[in-house]
C-alpha positions as CSV (number, residue, x, y, z in Angstrom):
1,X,152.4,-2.9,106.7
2,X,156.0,-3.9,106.0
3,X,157.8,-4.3,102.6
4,X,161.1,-5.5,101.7
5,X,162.7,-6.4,98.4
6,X,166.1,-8.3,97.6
7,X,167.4,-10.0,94.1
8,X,168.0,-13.4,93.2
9,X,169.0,-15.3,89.7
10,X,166.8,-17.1,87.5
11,X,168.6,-19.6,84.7
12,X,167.3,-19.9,81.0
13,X,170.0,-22.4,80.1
14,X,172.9,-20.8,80.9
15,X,171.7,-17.2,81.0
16,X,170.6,-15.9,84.4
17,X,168.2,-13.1,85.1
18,X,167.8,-11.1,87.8
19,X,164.7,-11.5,89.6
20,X,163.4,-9.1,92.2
21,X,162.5,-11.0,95.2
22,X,159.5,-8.8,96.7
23,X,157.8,-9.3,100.5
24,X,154.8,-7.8,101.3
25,X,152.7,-7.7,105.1
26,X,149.7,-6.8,105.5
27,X,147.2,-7.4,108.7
28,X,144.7,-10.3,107.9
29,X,144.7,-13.7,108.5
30,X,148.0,-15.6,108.5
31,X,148.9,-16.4,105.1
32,X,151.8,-17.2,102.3
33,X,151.2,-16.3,98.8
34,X,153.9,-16.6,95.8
35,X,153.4,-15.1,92.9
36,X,155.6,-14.7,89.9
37,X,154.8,-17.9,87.5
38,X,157.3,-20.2,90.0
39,X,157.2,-24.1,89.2
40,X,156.5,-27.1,91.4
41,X,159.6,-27.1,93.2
42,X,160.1,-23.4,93.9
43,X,156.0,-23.3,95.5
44,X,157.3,-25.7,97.5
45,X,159.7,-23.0,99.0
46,X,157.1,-21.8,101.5
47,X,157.4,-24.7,103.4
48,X,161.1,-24.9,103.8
49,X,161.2,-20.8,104.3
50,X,158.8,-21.1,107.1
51,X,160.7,-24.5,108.6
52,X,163.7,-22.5,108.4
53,X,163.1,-19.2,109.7
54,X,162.0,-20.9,112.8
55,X,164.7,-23.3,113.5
56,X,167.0,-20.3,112.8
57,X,165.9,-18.5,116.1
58,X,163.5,-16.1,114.0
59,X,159.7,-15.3,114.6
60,X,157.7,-16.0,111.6
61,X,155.0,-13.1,111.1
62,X,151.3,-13.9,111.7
63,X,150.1,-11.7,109.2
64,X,149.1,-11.7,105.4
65,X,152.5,-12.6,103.3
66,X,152.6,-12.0,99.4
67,X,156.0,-13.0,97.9
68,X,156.3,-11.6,94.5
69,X,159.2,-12.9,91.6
70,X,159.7,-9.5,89.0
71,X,159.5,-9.9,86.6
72,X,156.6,-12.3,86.6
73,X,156.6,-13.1,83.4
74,X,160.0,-14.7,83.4
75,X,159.5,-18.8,84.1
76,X,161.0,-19.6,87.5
77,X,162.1,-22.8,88.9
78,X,164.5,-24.4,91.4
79,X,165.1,-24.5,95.1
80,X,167.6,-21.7,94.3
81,X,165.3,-18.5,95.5
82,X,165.0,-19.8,99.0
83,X,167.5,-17.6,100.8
84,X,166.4,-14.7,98.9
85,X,162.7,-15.4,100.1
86,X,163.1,-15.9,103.4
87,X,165.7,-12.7,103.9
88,X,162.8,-10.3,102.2
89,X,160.2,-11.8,104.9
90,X,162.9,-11.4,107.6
91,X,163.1,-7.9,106.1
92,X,159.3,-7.2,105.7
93,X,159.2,-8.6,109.3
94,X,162.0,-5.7,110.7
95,X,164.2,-8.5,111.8
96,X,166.6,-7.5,109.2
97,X,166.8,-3.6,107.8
98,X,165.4,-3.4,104.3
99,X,167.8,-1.2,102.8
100,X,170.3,-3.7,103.7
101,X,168.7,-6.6,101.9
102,X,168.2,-4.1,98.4
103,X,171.6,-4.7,96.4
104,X,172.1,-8.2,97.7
105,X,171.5,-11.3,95.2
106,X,170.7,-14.0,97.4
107,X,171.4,-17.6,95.6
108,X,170.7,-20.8,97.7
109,X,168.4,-23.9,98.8
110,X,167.4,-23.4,102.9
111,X,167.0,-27.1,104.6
112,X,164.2,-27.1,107.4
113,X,167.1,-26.6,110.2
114,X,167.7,-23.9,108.5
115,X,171.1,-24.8,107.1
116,X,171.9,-23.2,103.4
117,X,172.8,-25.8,100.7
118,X,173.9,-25.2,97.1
119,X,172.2,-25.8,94.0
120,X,173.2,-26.2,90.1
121,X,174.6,-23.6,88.1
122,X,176.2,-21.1,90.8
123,X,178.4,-19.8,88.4
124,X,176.3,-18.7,86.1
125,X,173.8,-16.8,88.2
126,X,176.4,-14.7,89.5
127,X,177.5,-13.9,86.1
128,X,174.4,-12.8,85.4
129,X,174.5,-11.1,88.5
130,X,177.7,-9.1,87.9
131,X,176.8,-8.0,84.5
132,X,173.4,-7.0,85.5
133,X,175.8,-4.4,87.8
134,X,175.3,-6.0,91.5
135,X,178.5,-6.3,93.8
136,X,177.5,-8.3,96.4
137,X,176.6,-12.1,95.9
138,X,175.5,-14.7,98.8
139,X,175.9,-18.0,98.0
140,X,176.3,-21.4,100.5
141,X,179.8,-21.7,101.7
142,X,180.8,-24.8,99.7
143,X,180.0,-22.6,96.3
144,X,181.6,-19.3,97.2
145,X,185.1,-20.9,95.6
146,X,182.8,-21.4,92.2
147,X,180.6,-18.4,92.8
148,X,184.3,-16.2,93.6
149,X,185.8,-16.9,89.8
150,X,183.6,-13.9,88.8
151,X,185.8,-10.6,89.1
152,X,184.7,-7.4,90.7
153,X,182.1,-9.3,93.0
154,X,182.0,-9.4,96.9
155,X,181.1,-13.1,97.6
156,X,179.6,-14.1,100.9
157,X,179.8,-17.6,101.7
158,X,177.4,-19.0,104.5
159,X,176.7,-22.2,106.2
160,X,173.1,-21.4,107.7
161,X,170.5,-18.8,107.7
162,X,171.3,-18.2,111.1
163,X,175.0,-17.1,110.1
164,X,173.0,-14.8,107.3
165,X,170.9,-13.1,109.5
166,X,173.6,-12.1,112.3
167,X,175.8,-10.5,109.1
168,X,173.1,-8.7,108.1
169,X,171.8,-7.5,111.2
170,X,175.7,-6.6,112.5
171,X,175.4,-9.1,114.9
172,X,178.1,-11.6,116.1
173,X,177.9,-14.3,113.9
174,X,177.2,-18.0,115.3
175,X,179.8,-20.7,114.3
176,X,178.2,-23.7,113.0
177,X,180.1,-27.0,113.4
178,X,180.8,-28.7,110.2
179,X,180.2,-32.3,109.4
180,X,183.4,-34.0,110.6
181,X,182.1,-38.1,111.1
182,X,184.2,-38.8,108.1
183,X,181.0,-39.2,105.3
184,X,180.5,-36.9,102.9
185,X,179.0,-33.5,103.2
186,X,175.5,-33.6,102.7
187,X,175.4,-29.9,101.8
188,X,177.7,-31.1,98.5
189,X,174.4,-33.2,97.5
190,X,172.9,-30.5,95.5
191,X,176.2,-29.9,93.5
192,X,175.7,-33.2,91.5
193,X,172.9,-35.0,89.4
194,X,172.3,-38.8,90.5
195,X,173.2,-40.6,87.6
196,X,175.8,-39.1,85.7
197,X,178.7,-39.8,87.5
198,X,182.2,-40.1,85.3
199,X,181.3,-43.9,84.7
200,X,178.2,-42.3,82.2
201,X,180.8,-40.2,80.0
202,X,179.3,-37.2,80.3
203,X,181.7,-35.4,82.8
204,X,184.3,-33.1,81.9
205,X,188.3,-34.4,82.1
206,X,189.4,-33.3,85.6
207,X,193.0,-35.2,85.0
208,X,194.7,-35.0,81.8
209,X,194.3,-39.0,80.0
210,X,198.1,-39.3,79.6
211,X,198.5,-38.6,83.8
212,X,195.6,-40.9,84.4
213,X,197.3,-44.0,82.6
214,X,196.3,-42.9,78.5
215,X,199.0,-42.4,76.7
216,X,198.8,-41.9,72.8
217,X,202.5,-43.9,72.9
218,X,199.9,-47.2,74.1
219,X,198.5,-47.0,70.4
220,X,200.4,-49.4,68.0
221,X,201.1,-48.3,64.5
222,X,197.9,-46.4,62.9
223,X,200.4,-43.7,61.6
224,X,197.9,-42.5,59.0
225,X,195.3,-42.1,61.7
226,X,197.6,-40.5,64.7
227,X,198.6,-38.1,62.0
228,X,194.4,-37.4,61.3
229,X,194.4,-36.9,65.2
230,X,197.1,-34.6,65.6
231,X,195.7,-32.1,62.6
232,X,192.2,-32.7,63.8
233,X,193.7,-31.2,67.6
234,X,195.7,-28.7,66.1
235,X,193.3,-26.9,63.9
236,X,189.9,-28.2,65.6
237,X,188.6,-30.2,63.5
238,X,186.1,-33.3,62.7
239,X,187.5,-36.7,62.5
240,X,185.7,-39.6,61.5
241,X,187.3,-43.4,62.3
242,X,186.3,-46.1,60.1
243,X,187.8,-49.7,60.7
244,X,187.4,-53.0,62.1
245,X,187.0,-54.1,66.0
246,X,190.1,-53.9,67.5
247,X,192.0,-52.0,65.3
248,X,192.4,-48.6,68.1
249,X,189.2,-46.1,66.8
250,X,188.4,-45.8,71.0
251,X,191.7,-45.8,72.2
252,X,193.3,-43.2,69.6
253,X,189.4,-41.1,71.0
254,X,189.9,-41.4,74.6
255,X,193.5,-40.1,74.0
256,X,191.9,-36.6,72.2
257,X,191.3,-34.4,75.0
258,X,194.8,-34.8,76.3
259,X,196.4,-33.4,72.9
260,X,194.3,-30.5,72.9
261,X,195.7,-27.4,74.9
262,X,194.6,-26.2,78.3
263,X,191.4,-24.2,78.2
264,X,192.0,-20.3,78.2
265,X,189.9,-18.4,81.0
266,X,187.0,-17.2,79.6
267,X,187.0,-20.8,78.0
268,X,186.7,-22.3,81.5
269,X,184.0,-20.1,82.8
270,X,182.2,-20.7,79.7
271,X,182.5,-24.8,80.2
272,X,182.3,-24.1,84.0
273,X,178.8,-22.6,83.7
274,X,177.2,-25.6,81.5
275,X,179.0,-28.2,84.0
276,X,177.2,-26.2,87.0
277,X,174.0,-26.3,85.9
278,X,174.2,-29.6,84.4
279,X,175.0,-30.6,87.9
280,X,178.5,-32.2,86.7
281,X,181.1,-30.2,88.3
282,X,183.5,-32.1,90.2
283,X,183.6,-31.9,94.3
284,X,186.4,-29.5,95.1
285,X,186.7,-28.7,91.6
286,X,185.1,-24.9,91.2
287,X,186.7,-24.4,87.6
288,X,187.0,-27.1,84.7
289,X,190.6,-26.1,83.0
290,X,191.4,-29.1,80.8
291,X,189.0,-30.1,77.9
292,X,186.1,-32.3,78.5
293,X,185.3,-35.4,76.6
294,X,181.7,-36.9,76.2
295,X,181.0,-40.3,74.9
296,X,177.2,-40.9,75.4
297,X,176.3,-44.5,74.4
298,X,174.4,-45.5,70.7
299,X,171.5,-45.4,72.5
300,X,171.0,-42.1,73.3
301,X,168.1,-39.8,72.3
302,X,167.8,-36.3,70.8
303,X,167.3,-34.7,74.3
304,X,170.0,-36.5,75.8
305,X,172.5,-35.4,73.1
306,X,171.2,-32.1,71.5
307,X,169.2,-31.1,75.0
308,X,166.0,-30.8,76.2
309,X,163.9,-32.2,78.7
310,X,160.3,-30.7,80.9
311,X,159.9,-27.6,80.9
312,X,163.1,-25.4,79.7
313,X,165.7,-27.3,78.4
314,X,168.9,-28.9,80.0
315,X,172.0,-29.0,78.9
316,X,173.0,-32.3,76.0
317,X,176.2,-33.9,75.6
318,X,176.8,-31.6,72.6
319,X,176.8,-28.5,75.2
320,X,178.5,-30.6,77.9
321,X,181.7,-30.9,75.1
322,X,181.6,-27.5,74.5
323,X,185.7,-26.9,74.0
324,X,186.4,-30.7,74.1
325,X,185.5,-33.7,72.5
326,X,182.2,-35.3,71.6
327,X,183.0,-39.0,70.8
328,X,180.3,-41.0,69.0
329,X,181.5,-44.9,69.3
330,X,179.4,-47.1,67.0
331,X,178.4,-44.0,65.1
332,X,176.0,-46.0,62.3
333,X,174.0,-47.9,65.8
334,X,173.0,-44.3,66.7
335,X,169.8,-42.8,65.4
336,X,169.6,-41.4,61.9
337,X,167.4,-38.1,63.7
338,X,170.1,-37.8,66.2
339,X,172.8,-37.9,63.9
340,X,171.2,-35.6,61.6
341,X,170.6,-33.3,64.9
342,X,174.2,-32.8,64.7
343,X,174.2,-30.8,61.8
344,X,173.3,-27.7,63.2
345,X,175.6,-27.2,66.0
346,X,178.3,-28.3,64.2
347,X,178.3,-25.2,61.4
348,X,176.7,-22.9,64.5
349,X,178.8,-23.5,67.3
350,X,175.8,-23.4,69.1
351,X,172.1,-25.0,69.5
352,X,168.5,-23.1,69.8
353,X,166.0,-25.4,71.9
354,X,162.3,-24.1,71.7
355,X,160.0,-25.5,74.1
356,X,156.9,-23.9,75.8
357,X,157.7,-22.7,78.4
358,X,160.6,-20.5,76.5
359,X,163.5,-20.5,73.8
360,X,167.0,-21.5,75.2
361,X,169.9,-21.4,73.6
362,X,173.4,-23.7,74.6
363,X,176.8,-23.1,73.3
364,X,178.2,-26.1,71.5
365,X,181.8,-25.7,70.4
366,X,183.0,-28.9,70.2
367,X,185.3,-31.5,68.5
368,X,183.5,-34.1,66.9
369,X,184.8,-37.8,66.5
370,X,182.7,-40.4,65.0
371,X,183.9,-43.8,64.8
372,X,182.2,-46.5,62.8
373,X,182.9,-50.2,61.0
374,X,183.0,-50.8,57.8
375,X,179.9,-53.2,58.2
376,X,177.4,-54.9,60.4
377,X,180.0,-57.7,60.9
378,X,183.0,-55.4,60.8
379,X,185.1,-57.6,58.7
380,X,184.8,-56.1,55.4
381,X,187.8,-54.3,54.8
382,X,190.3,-57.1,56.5
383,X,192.1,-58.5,53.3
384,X,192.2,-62.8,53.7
385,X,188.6,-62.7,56.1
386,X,185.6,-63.3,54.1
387,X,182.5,-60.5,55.2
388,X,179.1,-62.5,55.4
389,X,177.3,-59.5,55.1
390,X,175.4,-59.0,51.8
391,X,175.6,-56.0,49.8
392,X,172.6,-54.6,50.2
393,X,173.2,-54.5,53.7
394,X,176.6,-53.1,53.7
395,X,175.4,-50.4,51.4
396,X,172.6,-49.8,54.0
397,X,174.9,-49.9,57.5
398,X,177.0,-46.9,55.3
399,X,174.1,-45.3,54.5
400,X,173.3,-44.8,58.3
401,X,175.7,-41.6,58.3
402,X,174.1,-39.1,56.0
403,X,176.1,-37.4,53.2
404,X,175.3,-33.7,54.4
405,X,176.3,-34.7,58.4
406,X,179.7,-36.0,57.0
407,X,180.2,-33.5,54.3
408,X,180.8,-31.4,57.9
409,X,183.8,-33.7,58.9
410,X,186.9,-32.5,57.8
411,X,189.1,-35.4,58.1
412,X,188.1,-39.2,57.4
413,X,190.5,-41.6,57.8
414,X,190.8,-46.0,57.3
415,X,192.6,-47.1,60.8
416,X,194.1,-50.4,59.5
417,X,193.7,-53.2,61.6
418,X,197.3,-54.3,63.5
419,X,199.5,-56.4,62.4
420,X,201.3,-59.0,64.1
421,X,204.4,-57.6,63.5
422,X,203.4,-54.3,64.8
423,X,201.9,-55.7,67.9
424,X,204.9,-57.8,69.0
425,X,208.3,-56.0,68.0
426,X,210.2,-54.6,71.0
427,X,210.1,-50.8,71.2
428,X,207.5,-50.4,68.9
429,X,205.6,-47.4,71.2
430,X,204.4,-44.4,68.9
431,X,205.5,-41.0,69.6
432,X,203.9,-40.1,73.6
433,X,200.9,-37.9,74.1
434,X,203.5,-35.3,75.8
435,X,205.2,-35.1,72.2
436,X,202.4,-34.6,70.7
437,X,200.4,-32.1,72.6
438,X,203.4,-29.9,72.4
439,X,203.3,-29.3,68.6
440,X,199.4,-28.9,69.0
441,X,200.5,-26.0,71.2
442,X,203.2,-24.8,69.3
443,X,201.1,-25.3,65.9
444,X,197.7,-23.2,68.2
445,X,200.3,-20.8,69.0
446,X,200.9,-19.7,65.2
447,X,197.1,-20.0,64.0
448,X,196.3,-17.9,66.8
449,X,198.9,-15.3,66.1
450,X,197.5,-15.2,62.5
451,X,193.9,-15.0,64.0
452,X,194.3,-11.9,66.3
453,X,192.1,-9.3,66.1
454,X,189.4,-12.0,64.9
455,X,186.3,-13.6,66.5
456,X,188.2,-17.3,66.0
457,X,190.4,-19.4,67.6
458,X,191.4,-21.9,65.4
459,X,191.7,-22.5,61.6
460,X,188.3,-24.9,62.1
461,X,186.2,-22.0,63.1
462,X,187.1,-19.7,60.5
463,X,184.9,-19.0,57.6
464,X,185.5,-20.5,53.6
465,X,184.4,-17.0,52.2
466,X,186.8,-15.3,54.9
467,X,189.5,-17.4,54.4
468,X,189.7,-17.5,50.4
469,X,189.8,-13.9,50.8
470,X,192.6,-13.5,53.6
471,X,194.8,-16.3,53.6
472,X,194.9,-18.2,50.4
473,X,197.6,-21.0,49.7
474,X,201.0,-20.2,47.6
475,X,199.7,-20.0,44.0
476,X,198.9,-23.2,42.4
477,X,198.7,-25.6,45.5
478,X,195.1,-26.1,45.1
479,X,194.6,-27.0,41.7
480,X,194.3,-30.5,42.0
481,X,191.3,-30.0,45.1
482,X,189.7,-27.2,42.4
483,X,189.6,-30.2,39.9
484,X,188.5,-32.4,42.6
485,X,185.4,-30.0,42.5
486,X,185.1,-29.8,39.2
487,X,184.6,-33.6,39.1
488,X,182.0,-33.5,41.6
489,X,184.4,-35.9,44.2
490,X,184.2,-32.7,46.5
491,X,181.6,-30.0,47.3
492,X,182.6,-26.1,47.9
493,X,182.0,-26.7,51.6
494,X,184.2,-29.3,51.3
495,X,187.0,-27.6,49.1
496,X,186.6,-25.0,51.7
497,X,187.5,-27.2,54.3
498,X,190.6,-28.9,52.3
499,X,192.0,-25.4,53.0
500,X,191.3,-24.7,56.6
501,X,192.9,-28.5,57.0
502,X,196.1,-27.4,54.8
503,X,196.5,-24.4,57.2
504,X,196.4,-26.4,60.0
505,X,198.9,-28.9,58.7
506,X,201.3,-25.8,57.5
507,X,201.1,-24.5,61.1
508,X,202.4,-28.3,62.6
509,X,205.0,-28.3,59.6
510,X,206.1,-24.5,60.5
511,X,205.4,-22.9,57.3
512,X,204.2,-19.4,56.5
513,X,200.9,-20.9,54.2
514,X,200.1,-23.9,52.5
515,X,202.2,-25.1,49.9
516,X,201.3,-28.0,47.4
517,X,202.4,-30.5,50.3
518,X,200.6,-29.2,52.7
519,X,197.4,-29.1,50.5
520,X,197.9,-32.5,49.1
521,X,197.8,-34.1,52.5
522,X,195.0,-32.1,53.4
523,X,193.2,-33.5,50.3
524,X,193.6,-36.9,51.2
525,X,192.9,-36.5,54.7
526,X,189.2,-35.5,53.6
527,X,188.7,-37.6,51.0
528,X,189.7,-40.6,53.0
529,X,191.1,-42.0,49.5
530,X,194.6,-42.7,49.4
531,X,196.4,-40.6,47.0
532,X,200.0,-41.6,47.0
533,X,201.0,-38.8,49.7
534,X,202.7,-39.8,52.5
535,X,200.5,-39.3,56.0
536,X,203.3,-37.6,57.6
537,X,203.3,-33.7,58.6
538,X,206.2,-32.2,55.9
539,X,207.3,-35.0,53.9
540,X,207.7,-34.7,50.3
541,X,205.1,-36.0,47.9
């Protein structure tokens, strides 16, 4: 009888477990038994192990083999177990010493010659891998960059199981000639989803907009709503467009993610791990660093945006924004549940998906920009332009984004259609996206200097009770939102979030808190009703 064990990584959203991969031979008739509530694809493995071994050069035993996944009661799934199966056979088989194969995680897909390919979320199981206190990761060598951003692991990137077997066995290892006819490498194949390519939206930003030919200077006029966009940046928080066609609501959206600041480290591994097991990280590209922006069409259901799916859930677009920008174009064509699906993550900062076969839970930190007309025909607010919709249905079309999903927006702003004077006078480019983005950082710089020592990162993720307590505005500056209360035009989330915006506004003016300015601005900025304050950062009212 012969027995070897070895680990590998299962994935519960983006959590990993470490699963004991167990091989067990016995004398009987030749068999292959797994056991340890595996899915479709993963019972499948036995005949790629067996395919595999033998192309590799290895004898396969003709005995009685039981594969075991502890713990069992832990859904498995994926083609990702395959090198840690057929190493504990190898091992049960004394082609490879079992005590070798006992601290090793083994993550990768085995073809039938025997060559290793990746799978989906790399980075993630080798996170879980490191916490759960292993040092030494194999992964296929086009994922050892992704797999190597963990510290304080030993990654071992192979190309076949041939290569595996010759380390492990101190062997001399067996070069293996790569895939040089000029086409792609089909080993990359397993990195990336078919369908959801960058033409889909739902890809994180591997270029900055402004170096990819966006620049916040193309937008004409709209200083009322570049000024929404650059507080909405700065302090992380909601925006929601309303206008008529043509007036810039996409292009002042597409032109977010490059005004927000680089992402920090553990922000990248944490937007790293939902891109890798979404299957969306870019060829070459082992970490995300720049924010990603998602911009799923009207169309979309609750899985595709909230997550879901058979079985345990995938990843949305709301956890595929996570640190970035969620963009909802057409906002009242969407779905009112899908809408109102929104409300959760955006006070949580994360989303809970039960299904049967277990509970996962997504992170889901994003920035939220919903962009809508003011009517079915979209000509309702254009002074000289008759609307031919009726009332009833106007009232209705508005109705399609719920009070409680846009009492969560902080700022709501009318883009003004362009005038013709605007769009033709020489010079009349808008401050660049460069300019811009640097008094975001500058304006990030201070709240996060008032922040230290705190769970948040921004003046849009910080509590209303916490910050009426600690950082109130000079006395008096928010009289006029308390009597904005008092008259029922805003609620005490809202009144809350009249401050958090007047912080972020005195941290782009350089001031030490809010003064009556500040809050003023921030009041109209929320209301969306135009209060005789002028939509410039500092200027006197």
């Amino acid at each position: 009888m012969g027995f070897a064990r070895t680990c590998a990584v299962a994935l519960v959203g983006v959590e990993g477990v470490v699963v004991e991969v167990q091989a067990d031979l016995e004398p009987g008739v030749a068999a292959f038994t797994l056991v340890g509530l595996p899915d479709k694809s993963l019972s499948e493995s036995r005949d790629r192990v067996r395919a595999a071994v033998v192309n590799a050069g290895a004898a396969w035993p003709q005995k009685k083999l039981t594969v075991g996944l502890s713990p069992a009661s832990v859904p498995k799934g994926g083609s990702g177990f395959d090198l840690a199966v057929a190493c504990a056979v190898l091992g049960a088989a004394e082609r490879i010493d079992p005590r070798v194969l006992a601290d090793i995680v083994m993550i990768g897909e085995l073809g039938l010659d025997g060559r290793v390919r990746p799978v989906r979320g790399i980075l993630p199981a080798v996170l879980a891998a490191a916490d759960a206190g292993y040092e030494q990761v194999v992964v296929p060598e086009c994922a050892a960059a992704e797999a190597s951003l963990v510290p304080g692991v030993s990654v071992l990137g192979v190309r076949s199981l041939r290569q595996l077997i010759a380390v492990l066995a101190d062997e001399p290892v067996p070069e293996e000639d790569p895939d040089d006819r000029g086409r792609p490498d089909p080993l990359l194949a397993g990195l990336r989803v078919p369908g959801a390519g960058e033409a889909t939206g739902l890809c994180g930003v591997a270029v900055p907009e402004h170096e990819r030919g966006r620049d916040l200077a193309d937008v004409v006029g709209q200083t009322s709503a570049r000024t929404a966009m650059e507080v909405a940046a700065a302090g992380g928080h909601h925006v929601f467009l309303q206008g008529p066609p043509g007036a810039g609501k996409t292009m002042l959206a597409e032109r977010m993610p490059a005004l927000l600041p680089h992402l920090s480290r553990q922000e990248s591994l944490e937007v790293t791990a939902i891109h890798s097991v979404a299957g969306l990280l870019p060829a070459g590209q082992p970490m995300v660093g720049v924010a990603p922006y998602c911009a799923p069409h009207h169309s979309a259901t609750m899985q595709s945006l909230v997550g879901g799916g058979r079985g345990l859930a995938r990843p949305g677009a709301v956890s595929l924004a996570h640190r970035g920008v969620l963009f909802l174009d057409e906002a009242p064509e969407f779905s009112g549940v899908v809408l109102d699906a929104l409300r959760q993550p955006l006070e949580a900062g994360h989303v809970v998906i039960a299904r049967s076969a277990g509970v996962v839970r997504f992170p889901a930190k994003f920035l939220l920009v919903l962009a809508a007309n003011p009517c079915p025909c979209g000509r309702f607010s254009l002074v000289g332009d008759a609307c031919e919709c009726p009332t009833s249905a106007i009232r209705r079309y508005q109705a399609r984004l719920s009070g409680p999903l846009l009492d969560r927006v902080d700022l709501r702003v009318e883009v003004e259609p362009v005038s013709r004077s605007e769009l033709t006078a020489a010079g009349a480019r808008g401050e660049s996206t460069k300019t811009v983005a640097e008094r975001v950082l500058t304006a990030r710089e201070r709240s996060a200097a008032r922040l230290a020592g705190t769970p948040w990162r921004s003046n849009g993720e910080i509590p209303g009770h916490v910050l009426r307590s600690r950082w109130q505005a000079a006395p008096g500056a928010m009289d006029d939102a308390e009597r904005g209360l008092e008259r029922g035009l805003l609620t005490a989330r809202g009144l809350d979030r009249v401050l958090r915006v007047a912080w972020t506004v005195a941290d782009l003016a350089g001031h030490d808190r809010p003064d009556a300015r500040d809050v003023a601005l921030a009041y109209q900025l929320r209301t969306g009703v135009a209060r005789g304050v002028p939509m410039t950062i500092g200027a006197p009212v």
